[in-house]
C-alpha positions in Angstrom: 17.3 -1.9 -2.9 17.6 0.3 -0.2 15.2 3.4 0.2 16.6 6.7 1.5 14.0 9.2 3.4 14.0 11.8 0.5 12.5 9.4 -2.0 10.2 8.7 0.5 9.3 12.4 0.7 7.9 12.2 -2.5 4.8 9.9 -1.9 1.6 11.6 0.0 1.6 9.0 2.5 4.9 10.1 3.6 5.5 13.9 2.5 4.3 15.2 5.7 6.0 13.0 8.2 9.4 14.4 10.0 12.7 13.7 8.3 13.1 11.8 11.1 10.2 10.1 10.8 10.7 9.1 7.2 14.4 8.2 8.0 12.8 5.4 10.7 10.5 4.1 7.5 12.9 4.4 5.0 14.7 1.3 7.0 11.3 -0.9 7.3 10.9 -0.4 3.3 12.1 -2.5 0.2 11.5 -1.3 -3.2 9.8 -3.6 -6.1 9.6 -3.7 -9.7 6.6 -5.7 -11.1 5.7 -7.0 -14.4 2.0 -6.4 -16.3 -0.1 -9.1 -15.0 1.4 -9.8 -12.1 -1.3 -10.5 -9.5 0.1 -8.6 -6.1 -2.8 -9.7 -4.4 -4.8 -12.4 -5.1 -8.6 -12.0 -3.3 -9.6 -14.6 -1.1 -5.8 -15.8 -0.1 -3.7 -14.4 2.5 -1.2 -11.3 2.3 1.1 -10.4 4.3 2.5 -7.6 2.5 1.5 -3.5 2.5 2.5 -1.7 -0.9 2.8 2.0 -2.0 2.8 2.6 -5.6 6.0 4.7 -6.9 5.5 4.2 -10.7 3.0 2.4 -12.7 -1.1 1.5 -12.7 -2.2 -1.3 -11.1 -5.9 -2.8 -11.3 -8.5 -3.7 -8.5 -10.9 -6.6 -9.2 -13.5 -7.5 -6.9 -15.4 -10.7 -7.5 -13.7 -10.6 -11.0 -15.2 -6.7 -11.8 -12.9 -3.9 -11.9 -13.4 -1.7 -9.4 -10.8 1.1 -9.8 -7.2 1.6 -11.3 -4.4 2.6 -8.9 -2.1 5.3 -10.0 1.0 6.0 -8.1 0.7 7.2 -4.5 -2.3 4.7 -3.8 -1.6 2.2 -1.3 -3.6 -1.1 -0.8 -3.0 -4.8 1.3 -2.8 -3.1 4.9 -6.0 -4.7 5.7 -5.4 -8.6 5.1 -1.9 -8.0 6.4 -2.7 -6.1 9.6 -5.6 -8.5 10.2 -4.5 -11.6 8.6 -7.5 -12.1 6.7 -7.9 -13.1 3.6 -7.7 -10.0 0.7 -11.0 -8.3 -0.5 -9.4 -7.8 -3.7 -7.0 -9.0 -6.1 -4.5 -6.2 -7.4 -2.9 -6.8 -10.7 -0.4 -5.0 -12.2 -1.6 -2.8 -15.4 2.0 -1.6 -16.4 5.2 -2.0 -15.3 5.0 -1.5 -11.9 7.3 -0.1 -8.9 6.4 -0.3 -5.3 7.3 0.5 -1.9 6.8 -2.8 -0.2 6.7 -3.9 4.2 5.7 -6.8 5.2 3.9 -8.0 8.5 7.1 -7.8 10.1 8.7 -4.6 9.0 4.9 -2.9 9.2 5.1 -4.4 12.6 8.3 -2.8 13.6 6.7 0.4 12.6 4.9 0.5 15.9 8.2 1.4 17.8 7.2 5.5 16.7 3.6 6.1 18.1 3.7 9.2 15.4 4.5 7.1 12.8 2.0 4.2 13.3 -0.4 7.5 14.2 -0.1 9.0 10.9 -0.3 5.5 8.9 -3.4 4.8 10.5 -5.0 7.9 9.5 -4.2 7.8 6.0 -5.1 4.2 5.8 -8.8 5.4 7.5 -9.1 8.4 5.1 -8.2 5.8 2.4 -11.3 3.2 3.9 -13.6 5.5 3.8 -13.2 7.1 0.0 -13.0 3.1 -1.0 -16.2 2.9 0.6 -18.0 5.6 -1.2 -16.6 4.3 -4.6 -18.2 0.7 -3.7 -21.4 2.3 -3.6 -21.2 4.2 -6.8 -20.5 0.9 -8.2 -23.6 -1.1 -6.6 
C-alpha cells in the first residue's frame, strides 16, 4: 500500500521533518498489517527490516522476559538491520498490529537526503539511550 507524506506526518519520528522530506520517505515505506502473535523479530536471527508502529501494541522479550510493550509511534529493528547483526530482542505482536515497514535496501536509499538520514539517526540515538535506562531498571 502506498504511503502518502501526510500520514507520515502523524508519527513523532516524522512530524518534524519537511514536507519534502517526508514526501522522499513516504516512497522508501510500505505499510503492514500483523496478526497477535506474530513474532516481527525473532532475537538471535537476522533482520533486515526497520518498523514504525501506526496502530497496535507489540511486546519486547529479551531472553524470554518482557521487557517493555510498544505502543504506536515506537520504532524498533534499526539496529540488527543497519548492522546486520543478529536482533537483541524478539518483538511480538500483542494486538493487531499496523506498521510502517523499510527494509535494508529502502532504509539504505534513505541516505541520498543527509537531513533525512540526520534526523533518523538522532531519533534512533534518543531512542538507545531511554532503552538503556529501562534495561537498568529491570536488572
Amino acid at each position: 500500500m502506498a504511503i502518502r507524506a501526510d500520514e507520515l506526518k502523524g508519527q513523532p519520528l516524522f512530524a518534524d521533518l519537511s514536507g519534502k522530506d517526508r514526501e522522499f520517505i513516504a516512497g522508501y515505506v510500505d505499510e503492514l498489517s500483523f496478526a497477535p502473535g506474530s513474532a516481527l523479530i525473532t532475537q538471535g536471527t537476522n533482520n533486515d527490516r526497520f518498523f514504525v508502529l501506526t496502530a497496535g501494541e507489540a511486546d519486547v522479550n529479551i531472553d524470554g522476559r518482557l521487557r517493555q510493550t510498544l505502543t504506536p509511534g515506537a520504532f524498533f529493528g534499526e539496529i540488527s538491520m543497519q548492522l546486520a547483526v543478529p536482533a537483541t530482542a524478539t518483538v511480538v505482536a500483542k494486538t493487531d498490529l499496523r506498521a510502517y515497514v523499510m527494509d535494508r535496501d529502502q532504509f539504505g536509499a534513505l541516505s541520498k537526503s543527509p537531513d533525512v538520514l540526520s534526523h533518523l539517526q538522532a531519533a534512533i540515538g534518543h531512542r538507545l539511550a531511554h532503552d538503556r535506562l529501562v534495561a537498568t531498571w529491570h536488572q
